[in-house]
C-alpha positions in Angstrom: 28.0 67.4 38.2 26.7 63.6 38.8 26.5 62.1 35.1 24.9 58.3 34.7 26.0 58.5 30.9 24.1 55.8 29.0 23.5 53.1 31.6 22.4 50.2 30.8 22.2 47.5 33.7 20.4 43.7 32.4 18.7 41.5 35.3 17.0 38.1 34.8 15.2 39.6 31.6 14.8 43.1 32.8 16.4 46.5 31.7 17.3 49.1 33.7 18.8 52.6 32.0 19.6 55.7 32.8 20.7 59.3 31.0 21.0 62.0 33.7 23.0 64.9 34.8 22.5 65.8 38.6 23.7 69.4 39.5 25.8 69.7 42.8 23.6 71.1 45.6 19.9 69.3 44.1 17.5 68.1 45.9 16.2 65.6 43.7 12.8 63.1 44.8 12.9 60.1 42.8 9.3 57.9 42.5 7.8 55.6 40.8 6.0 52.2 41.4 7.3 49.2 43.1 9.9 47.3 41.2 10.4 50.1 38.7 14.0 50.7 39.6 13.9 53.2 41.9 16.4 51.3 44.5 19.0 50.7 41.3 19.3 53.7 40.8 21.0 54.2 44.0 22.7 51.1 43.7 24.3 51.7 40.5 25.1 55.6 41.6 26.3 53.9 45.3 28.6 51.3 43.6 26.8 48.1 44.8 25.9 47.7 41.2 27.9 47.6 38.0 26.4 48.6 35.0 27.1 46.4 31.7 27.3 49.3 29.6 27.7 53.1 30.6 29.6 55.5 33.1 29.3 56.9 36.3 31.0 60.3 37.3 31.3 62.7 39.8 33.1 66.5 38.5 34.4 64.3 36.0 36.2 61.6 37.6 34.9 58.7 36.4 33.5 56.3 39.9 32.4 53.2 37.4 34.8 51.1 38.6 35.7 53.0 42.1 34.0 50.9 45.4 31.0 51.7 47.0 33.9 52.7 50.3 35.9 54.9 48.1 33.2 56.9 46.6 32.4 60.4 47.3 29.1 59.9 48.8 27.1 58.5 51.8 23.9 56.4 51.6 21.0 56.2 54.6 18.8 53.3 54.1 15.2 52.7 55.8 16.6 50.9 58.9 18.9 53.5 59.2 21.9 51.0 59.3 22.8 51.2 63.0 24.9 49.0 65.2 22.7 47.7 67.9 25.9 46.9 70.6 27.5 50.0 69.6 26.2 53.9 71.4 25.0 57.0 69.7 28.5 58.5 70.1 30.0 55.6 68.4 27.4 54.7 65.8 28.3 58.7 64.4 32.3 58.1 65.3 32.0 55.5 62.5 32.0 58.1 60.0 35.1 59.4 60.5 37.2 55.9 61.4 36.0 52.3 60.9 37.6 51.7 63.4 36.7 54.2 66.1 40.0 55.4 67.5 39.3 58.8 67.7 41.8 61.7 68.1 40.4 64.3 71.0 38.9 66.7 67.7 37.1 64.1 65.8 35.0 63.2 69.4 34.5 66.8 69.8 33.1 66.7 66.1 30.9 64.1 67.3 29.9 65.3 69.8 29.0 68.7 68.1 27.1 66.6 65.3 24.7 64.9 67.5 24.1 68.4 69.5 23.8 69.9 66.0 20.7 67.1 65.2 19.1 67.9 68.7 20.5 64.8 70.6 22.6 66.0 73.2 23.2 63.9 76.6 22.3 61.2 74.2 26.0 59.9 73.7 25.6 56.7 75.3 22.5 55.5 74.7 22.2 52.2 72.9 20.1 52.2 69.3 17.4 50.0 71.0 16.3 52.5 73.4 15.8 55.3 71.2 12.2 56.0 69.2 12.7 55.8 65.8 12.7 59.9 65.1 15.7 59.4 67.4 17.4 56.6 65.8 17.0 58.3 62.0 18.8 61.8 63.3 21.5 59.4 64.9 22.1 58.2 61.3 21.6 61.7 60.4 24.2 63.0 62.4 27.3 59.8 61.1 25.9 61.6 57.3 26.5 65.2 58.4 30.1 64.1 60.2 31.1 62.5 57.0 30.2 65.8 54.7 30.4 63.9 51.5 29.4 65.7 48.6 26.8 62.8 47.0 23.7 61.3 49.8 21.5 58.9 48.8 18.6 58.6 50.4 16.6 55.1 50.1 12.6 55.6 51.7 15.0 56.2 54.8 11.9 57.7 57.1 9.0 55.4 55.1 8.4 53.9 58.6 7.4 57.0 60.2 4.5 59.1 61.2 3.9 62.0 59.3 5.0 64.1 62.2 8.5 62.9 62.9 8.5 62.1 59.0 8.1 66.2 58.2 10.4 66.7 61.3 13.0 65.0 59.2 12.9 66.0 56.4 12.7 69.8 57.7 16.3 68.4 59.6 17.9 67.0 56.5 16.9 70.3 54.3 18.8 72.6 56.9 21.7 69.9 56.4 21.5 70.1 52.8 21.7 74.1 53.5 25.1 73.9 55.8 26.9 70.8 53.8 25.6 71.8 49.7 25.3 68.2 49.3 23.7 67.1 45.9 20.4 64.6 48.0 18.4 61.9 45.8 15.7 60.6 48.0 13.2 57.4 46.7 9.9 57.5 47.9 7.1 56.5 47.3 5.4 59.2 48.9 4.1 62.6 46.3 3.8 64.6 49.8 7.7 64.0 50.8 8.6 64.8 47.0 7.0 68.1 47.6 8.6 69.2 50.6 11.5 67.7 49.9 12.6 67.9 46.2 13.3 71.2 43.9 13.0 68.5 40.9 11.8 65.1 40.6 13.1 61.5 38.0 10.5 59.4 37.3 11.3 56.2 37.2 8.8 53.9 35.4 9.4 50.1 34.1 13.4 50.4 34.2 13.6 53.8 32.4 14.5 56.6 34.5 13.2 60.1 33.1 14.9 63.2 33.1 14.4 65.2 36.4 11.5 67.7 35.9 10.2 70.4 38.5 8.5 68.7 41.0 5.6 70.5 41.7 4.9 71.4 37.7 5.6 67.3 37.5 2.7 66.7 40.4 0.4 69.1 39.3 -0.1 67.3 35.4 1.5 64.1 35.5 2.2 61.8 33.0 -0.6 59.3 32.4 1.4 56.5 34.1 2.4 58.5 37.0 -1.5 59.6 37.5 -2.2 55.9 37.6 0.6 55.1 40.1 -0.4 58.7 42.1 -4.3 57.7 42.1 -6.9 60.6 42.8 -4.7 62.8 45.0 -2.3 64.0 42.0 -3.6 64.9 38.6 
């Protein structure tokens, strides 16, 4: 179980908190409108934040005051996070060793890892001359080589077409499958909540809402989440 126990984090006059339980193995959407505190969320769950008041846990080890390095989870941003000198092989190698010296195994679990995401022969190829469907299962593949038990995902394919978008996210729900990770994905899309997310937290003017299905949440939203959703929803 992921607890945020009564967090409370203060910015420059705002007020972000949080009361949740996240169950190992959830696939959890989480939306709202810009500058709600969708991205804190993350943050404070990632360690790059501190709340002022609260506690963060993971199977009941507390991670409040753990760093973002040391915590049992991995976190895939938007521009995927790549290193643009380094190749696919060694982009993935980095999660297994900073450092990249490799023992014989951990290159052949690379190597399996980016075969497993459908980028064989693609070992040294440099980030800049991959499309960006390419480029996310590179960062794809470094998540499924570290197996943590916590991803967070942050609008991490928002910059694709819907085609490569739903290729994806069909990708990272067969990882979920194989690894049993718990996966919280913002976005600001309804569409990728519904194929993504068994539940879905709202997350509206700092407050973050208890997860609720997501397709009972999408088909009779809230009145603030109808305004954010427009027409298409509710």
């Amino acid at each position: 179980m992921l607890e945020c126990r009564d967090i409370v984090l203060h910015r420059e006059g705002w007020e972000f908190a949080a009361d949740l339980d996240l169950r190992p193995g959830g696939r959890i959407a989480v939306i709202g409108p810009s500058g709600a505190g969708k991205t804190t969320l993350l943050s404070l769950i990632a360690g790059f934040l501190t709340p002022d008041r609260g506690r963060i846990a993971w199977e009941g080890r507390d991670l409040t005051a753990i760093p973002p390095g040391k915590r049992p989870l991995s976190v895939l941003f938007q521009d995927q996070n790549l290193f643009p000198h380094l190749d696919v092989a060694s982009n993935v190698g980095l999660g297994l060793r900073p450092d990249l010296r490799l023992s014989r195994d951990q290159r052949d679990r690379v190597a399996r890892a980016i075969a497993d995401v459908g980028l064989e022969g693609f070992d040294k190829r440099l980030p800049a001359s991959l499309s960006g469907g390419q480029q996310s299962r590179v960062a794809l593949a470094r998540v499924l080589l570290r197996a943590r038990p916590i991803l967070l995902l942050d609008e991490p394919f928002a910059a694709l077409g819907p085609a490569l978008k739903s290729e994806m996210l069909d990708l990272l729900d067969r990882i979920g499958s194989e690894t049993g990770a718990l996966m919280l994905m913002v976005t600001h899309d309804p569409q990728d909540a519904l194929d993504f997310a068994h539940d879905t937290i709202v997350v509206q003017d700092g407050r973050c809402h208890a997860p609720q299905p997501t397709r009972d949440l999408l088909r009779d939203p809230p009145p603030a989440l109808r305004d954010y959703l427009g027409r298409a929803f509710g």
